[in-house]
C-alpha positions in Angstrom: -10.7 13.8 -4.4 -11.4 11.0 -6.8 -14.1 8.4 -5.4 -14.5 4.9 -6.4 -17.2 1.8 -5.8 -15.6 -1.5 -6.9 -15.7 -5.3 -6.2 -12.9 -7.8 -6.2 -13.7 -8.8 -9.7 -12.7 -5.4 -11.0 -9.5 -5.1 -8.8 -7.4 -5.7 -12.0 -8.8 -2.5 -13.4 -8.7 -0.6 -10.2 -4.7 -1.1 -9.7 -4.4 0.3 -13.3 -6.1 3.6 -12.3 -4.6 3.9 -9.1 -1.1 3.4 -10.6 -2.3 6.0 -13.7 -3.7 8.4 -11.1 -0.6 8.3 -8.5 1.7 11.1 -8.9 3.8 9.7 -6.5 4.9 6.4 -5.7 4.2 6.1 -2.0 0.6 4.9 -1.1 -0.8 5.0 2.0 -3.9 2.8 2.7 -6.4 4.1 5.2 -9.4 2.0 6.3 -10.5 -0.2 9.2 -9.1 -4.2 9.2 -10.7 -6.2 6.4 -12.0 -3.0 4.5 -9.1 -4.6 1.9 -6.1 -2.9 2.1 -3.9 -5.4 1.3 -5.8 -7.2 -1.1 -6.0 -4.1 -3.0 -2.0 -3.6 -2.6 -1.6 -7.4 -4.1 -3.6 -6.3 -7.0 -2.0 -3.6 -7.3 2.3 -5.5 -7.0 0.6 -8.0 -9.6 -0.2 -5.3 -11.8 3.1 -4.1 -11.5 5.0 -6.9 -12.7 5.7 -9.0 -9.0 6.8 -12.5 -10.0 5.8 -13.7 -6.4 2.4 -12.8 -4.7 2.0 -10.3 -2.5 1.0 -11.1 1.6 0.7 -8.7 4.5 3.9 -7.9 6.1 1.9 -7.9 9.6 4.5 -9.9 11.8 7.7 -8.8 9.4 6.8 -4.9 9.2 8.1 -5.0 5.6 8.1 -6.9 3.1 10.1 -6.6 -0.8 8.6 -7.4 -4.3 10.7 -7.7 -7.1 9.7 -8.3 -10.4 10.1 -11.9 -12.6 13.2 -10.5 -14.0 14.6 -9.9 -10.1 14.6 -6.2 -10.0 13.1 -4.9 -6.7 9.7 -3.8 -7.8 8.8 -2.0 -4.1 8.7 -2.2 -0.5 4.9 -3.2 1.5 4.9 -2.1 5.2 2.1 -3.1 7.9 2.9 -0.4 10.5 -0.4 -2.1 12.7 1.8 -3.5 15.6 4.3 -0.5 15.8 4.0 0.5 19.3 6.3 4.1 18.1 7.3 6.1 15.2 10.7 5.4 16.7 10.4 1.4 15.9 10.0 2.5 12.2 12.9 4.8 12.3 15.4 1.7 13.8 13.9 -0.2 10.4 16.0 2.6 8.2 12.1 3.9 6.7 13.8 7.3 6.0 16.0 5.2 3.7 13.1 3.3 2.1 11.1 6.3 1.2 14.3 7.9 -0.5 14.4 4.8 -2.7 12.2 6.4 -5.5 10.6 2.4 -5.3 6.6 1.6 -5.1 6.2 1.8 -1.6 2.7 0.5 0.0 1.4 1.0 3.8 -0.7 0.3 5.8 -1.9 1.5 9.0 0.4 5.2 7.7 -1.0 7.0 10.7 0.8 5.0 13.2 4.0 7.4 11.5 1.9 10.1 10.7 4.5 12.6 11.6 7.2 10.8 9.6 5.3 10.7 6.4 6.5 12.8 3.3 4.3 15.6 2.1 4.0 13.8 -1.4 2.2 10.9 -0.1 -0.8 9.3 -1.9 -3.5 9.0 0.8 -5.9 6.0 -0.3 -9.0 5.3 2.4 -11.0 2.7 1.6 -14.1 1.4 3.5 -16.6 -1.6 3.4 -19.8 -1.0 1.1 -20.9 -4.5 1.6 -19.4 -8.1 1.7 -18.4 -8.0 -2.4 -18.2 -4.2 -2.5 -15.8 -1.4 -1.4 -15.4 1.9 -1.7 -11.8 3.9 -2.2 -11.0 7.7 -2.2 -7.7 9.0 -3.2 
């Protein structure tokens, strides 16, 4: 398990070695609310290419990036107000993770049992106001 200590400033970098260091394309984000999950996941669909900025899908479930050029880019799902794993079935998320596309979420154990083996499991937690820390 890679450990790292970083603060906003340095997100830029941080999306490059997450995106170096993923084997897979499907990140999970672990961590209480405001430890930064999704502002690490806009840093990271910036990095990518993203020609709009990326937002928490909160009230939506999931939300799609594409890149300037149009192509999808990945999916971004905020599973924090799923009451079931079967409300995330009815949204077709067998479908998404079989898309081979970045796929970001949050709040992953709410679908724990639905996850694929191949996951990247990112937890992040509060160092300090400027400061977080990130395992993967």
């Amino acid at each position: 398990m890679k450990e790292i200590v970083y603060t906003q400033k340095q997100l830029p970098e941080i999306a490059d070695r997450l995106i170096e260091l993923a084997p897979t394309k499907i990140l999970c984000f672990y961590g209480e609310m405001g430890s930064g999950k999704t502002t690490l996941i806009k840093a990271l669909v910036k990095t990518l290419g993203a020609g709009e900025i990326a937002n928490s899908p909160t009230f939506g479930i999931v939300n799609e990036y594409h890149k300037a050029t149009g192509e999808l880019l990945g999916y971004h799902f905020d599973f924090y107000r799923l009451n079931s794993e079967a409300e995330a079935l009815d949204l077709g998320l067998e479908d998404y993770l079989q898309s081979n596309i970045w796929t970001f979420m949050e709040w992953p154990e709410k679908i724990a049992s639905l996850l694929p083996e191949d996951t990247v499991d990112i937890y992040l937690e509060v160092v300090d106001d400027q400061t977080r820390k990130l395992r993967i």
